[in-house]
C-alpha positions in Angstrom: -2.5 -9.8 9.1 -3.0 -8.4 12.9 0.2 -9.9 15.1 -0.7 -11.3 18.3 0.3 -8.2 19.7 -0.4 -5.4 17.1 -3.8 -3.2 17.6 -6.0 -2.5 14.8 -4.6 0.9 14.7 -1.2 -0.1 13.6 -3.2 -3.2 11.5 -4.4 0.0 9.3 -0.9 2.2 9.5 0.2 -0.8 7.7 -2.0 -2.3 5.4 -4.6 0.9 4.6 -2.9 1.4 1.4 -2.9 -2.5 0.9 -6.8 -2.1 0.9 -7.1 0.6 -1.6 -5.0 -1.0 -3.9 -7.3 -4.2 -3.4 -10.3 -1.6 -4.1 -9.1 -0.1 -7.1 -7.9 -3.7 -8.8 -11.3 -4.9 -8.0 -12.9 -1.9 -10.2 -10.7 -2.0 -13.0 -10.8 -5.8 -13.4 -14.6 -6.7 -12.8 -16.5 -3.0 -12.8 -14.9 -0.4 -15.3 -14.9 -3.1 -18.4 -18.4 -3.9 -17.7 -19.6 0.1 -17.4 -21.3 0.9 -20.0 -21.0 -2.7 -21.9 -23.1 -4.7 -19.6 -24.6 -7.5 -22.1 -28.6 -8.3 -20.9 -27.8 -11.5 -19.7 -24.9 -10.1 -17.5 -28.4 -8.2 -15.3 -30.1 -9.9 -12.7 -32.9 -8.9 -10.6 -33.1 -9.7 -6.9 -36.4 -8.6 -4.8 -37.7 -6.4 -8.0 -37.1 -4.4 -10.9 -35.9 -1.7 -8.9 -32.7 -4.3 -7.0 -30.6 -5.3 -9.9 -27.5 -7.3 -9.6 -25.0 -7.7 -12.3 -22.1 -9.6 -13.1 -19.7 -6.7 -12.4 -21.5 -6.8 -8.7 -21.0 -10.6 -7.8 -17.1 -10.7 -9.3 -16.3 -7.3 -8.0 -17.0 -9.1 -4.3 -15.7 -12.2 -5.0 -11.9 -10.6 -6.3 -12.3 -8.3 -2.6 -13.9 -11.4 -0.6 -10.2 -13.3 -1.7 -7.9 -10.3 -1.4 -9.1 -8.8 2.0 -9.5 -12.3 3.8 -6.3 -13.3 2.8 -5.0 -9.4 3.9 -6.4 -10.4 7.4 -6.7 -13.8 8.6 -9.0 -14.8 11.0 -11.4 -11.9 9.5 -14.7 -12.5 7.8 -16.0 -10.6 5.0 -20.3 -9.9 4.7 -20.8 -8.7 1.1 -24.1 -7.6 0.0 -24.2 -10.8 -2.8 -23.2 -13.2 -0.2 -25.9 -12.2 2.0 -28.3 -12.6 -0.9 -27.6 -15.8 -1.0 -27.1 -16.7 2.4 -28.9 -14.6 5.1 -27.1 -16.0 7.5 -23.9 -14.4 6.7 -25.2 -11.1 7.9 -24.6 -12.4 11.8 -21.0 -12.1 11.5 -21.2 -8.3 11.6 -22.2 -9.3 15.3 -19.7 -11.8 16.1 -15.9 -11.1 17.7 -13.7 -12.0 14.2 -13.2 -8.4 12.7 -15.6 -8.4 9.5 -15.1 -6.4 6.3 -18.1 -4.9 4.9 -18.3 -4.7 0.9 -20.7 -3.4 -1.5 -18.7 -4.2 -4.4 -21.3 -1.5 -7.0 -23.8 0.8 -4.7 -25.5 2.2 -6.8 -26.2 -0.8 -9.3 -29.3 1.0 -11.2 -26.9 3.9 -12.2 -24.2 1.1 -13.4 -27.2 -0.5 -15.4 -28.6 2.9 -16.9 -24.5 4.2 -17.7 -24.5 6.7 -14.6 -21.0 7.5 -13.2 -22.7 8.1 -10.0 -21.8 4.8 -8.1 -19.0 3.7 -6.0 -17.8 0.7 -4.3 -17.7 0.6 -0.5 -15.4 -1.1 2.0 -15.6 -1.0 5.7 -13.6 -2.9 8.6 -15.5 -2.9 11.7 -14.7 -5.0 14.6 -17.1 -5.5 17.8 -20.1 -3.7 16.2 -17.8 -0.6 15.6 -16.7 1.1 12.0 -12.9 1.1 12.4 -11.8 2.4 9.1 -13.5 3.1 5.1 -13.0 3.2 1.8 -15.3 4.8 -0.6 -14.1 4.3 -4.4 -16.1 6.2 -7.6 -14.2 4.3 -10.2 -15.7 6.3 -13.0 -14.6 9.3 -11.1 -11.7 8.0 -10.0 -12.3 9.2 -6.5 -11.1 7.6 -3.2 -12.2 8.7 0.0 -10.7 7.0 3.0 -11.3 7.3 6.7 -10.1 5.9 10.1 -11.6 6.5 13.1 -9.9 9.0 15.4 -8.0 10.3 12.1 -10.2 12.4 9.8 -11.5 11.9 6.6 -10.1 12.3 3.4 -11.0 12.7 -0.5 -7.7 11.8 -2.8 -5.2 13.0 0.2 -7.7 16.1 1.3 -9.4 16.3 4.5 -12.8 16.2 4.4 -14.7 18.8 6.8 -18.3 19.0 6.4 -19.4 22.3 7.9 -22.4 23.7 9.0 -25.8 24.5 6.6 -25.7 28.1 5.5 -28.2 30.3 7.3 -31.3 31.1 5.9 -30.8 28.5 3.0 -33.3 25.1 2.7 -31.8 22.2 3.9 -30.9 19.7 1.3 -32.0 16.1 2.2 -31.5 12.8 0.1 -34.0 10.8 1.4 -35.0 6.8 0.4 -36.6 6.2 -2.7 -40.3 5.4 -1.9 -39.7 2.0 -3.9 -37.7 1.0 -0.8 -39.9 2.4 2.0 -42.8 1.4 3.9 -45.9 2.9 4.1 -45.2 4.4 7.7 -42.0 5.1 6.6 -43.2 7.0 4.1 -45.6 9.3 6.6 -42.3 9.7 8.6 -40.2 11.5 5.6 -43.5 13.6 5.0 -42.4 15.7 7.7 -39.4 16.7 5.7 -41.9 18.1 2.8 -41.9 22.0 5.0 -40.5 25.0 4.8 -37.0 24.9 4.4 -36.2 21.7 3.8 -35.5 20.6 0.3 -35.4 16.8 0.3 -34.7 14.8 -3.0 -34.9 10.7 -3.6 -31.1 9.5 -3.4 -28.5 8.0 -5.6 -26.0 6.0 -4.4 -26.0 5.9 -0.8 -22.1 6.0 -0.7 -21.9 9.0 -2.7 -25.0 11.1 -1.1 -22.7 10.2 2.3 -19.4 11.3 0.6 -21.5 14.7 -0.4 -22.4 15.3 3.2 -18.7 15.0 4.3 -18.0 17.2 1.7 -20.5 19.6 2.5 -22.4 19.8 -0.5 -25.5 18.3 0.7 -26.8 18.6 4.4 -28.2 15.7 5.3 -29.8 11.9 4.4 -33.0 10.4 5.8 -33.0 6.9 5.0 -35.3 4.1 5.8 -32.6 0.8 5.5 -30.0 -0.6 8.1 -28.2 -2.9 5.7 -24.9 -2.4 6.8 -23.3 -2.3 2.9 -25.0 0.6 2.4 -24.4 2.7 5.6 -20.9 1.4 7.3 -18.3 3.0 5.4 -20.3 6.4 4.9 -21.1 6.7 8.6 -17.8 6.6 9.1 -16.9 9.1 6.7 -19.4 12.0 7.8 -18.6 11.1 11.5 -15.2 11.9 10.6 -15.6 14.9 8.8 -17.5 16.6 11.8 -21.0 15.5 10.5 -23.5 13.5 13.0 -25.9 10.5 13.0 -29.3 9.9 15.0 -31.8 7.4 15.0 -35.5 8.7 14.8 -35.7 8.2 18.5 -32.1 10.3 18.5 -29.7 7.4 19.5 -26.8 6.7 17.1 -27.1 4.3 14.3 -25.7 1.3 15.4 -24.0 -1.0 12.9 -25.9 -4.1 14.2 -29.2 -3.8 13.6 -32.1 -2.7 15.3 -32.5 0.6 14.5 -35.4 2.9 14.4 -36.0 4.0 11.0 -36.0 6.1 9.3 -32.5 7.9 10.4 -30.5 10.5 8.9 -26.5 11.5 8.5 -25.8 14.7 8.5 -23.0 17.8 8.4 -23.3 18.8 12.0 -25.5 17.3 15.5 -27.8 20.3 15.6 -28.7 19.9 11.7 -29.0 15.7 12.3 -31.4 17.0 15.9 -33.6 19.4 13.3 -34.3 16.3 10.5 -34.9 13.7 13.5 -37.5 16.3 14.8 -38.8 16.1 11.5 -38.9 12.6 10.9 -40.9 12.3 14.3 -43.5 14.7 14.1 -46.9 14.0 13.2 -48.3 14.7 9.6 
């Protein structure tokens, strides 16, 4: 726990290893038994066919719902499933108790369909602000981990996420129109040009972790929910990369965005997809 007098910064010199350990028990007890053994009745859907749920999802949370409070009294913990079923939990991520951030599987349809490509995503923010990450690809077995002010780094390597070659289209994950709005999806039009290649994305936590990594040079996405966006924000901002807002303000963690609004390896490459976003199709 944080002592009366201890900052959050020596909170995470202690207890960052404390969380990836909670991260990586909560994949090999509730998600790696059920990958690629999922039986049918173990597969919910929420809003659709395209927003699944499983049970690996809701136990995953639950396991880091116990572990983290209990690493942090006095902390609150909003997990995507929680929200599901109460909305209201979502306001915490505004209130002053730091909150932890979960999406125990992003990147659920991939789980379903036997894709490695998912992860699960921690974040502790405190006061609206991401303090520190962990981005886990069990089937990969691939931790990334960042803390603000201290880099970013993939299994004990720092993470720099460079600049777009020259000459070369831009890559772009953008939302999958299943998820967007029909303005939304006039807006991510403008990225179908001349050198930009944009693509629908995966796992959001893993097209974030490809940006940090530079292998992909930017996102356009058209959702704030902060499961989804917290601990990869952190980890391209700490890598070098940049964020913007379609009006070009910074993504801010609670709420009230405007959408869509990309991540990306450096400022003047997150300026060139914003411009894009904005202009008129």
């Amino acid at each position: 726990m944080i002592e009366e007098t201890e900052t959050m910064e020596e909170f995470l010199a202690r207890h960052s290893a404390d969380v990836e350990d909670a991260v990586r028990k909560a994949a090999a007890a509730e998600i790696m038994p059920r990958f690629r053994g999922l039986a049918e009745h173990e597969i919910d859907q929420k809003s659709g066919p395209h927003d699944l749920v499983t049970d690996a999802d809701r136990l995953a949370e639950l396991y880091l719902t116990d572990t983290l409070g209990a690493l942090l009294p006095g902390s609150v913990v909003v997990g995507e499933e929680a929200v599901h079923a109460n909305a209201a939990v979502y306001e915490a991520i505004r209130g002053e108790a730091p909150v932890w951030i979960v999406d125990p599987v992003d990147g659920t349809r991939q789980f379903v369909h036997g894709d490695p490509g998912f992860c699960t995503l921690v974040a502790l923010a405190h006061h609206g602000v991401v303090r520190a990450s962990w981005t886990y690809a069990p089937a990969r077995d691939q931790l990334a981990v960042a803390v603000r002010g201290q880099g970013a780094f993939l299994d004990g390597t720092r993470l720099r996420s460079g600049t777009p070659e020259p000459g070369r289209p831009l890559e772009v994950a953008t939302s999958h129109p299943d998820f967007t709005t029909d303005e939304q999806k006039r807006a991510l039009l403008g990225l179908r040009t001349d050198g930009v290649a944009p693509r629908n994305c995966g796992s959001a936590g893993l097209e974030y972790l490809a940006v940090a990594r530079g292998e992909l040079d930017a996102t356009a996405f058209s959702w704030e929910a902060a499961w989804d966006h917290a601990a990869g924000l952190l980890l391209v901002e700490e890598a070098g990369g940049a964020h913007a807002t379609s009006t070009g303000e910074p993504f801010r963690m609670t709420g009230g965005n405007a959408l869509p609004f990309t991540a990306a390896r450096d400022a003047a490459t997150a300026r060139r997809v914003v411009a894009l976003l904005s202009a008129p199709v």
